[in-house]
C-alpha positions in Angstrom: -6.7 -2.0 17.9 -3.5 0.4 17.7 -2.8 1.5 14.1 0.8 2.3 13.3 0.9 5.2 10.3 4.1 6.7 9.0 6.1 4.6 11.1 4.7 1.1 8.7 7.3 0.3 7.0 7.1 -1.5 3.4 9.5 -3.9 2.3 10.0 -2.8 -1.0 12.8 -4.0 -4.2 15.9 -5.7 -3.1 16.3 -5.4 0.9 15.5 -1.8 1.8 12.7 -0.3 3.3 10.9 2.3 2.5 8.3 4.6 4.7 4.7 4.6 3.7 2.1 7.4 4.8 -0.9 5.8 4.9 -2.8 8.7 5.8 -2.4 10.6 2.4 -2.6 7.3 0.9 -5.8 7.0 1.9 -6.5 10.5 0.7 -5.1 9.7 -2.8 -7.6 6.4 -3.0 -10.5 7.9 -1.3 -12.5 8.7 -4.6 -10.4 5.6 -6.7 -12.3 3.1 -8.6 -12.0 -0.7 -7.1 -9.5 -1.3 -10.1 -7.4 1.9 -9.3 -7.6 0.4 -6.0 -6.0 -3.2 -7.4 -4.0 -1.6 -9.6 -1.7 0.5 -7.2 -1.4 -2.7 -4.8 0.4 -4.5 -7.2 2.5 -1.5 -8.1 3.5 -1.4 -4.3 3.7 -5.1 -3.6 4.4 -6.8 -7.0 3.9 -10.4 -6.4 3.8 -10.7 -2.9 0.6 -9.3 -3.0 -2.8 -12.1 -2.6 -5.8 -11.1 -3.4 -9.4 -12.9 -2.9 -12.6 -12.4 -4.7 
């Protein structure tokens, strides 16, 4: 499976784009709690985020 990084791009607000770095994301949740976790999703995705328990 190829894994796109920097070049992801997030849909984010009304109509533009903005580039994520999921590498250092990935650094800044490493040590997070699980709602840390939840908690910057919906910061990032609003409501077109789903989430399943």
């Amino acid at each position: 499976v190829e894994r796109k990084k920097k070049e992801e791009k997030v849909e984010e607000g009304a109509g533009f784009v903005v580039e994520e770095d999921y590498e250092k994301l990935a650094e800044e949740l490493q040590n997070a709690s699980p709602l840390e976790i939840i908690d910057n999703a919906l910061a990032r995705f609003g409501n077109d985020i789903a989430i399943a328990f």
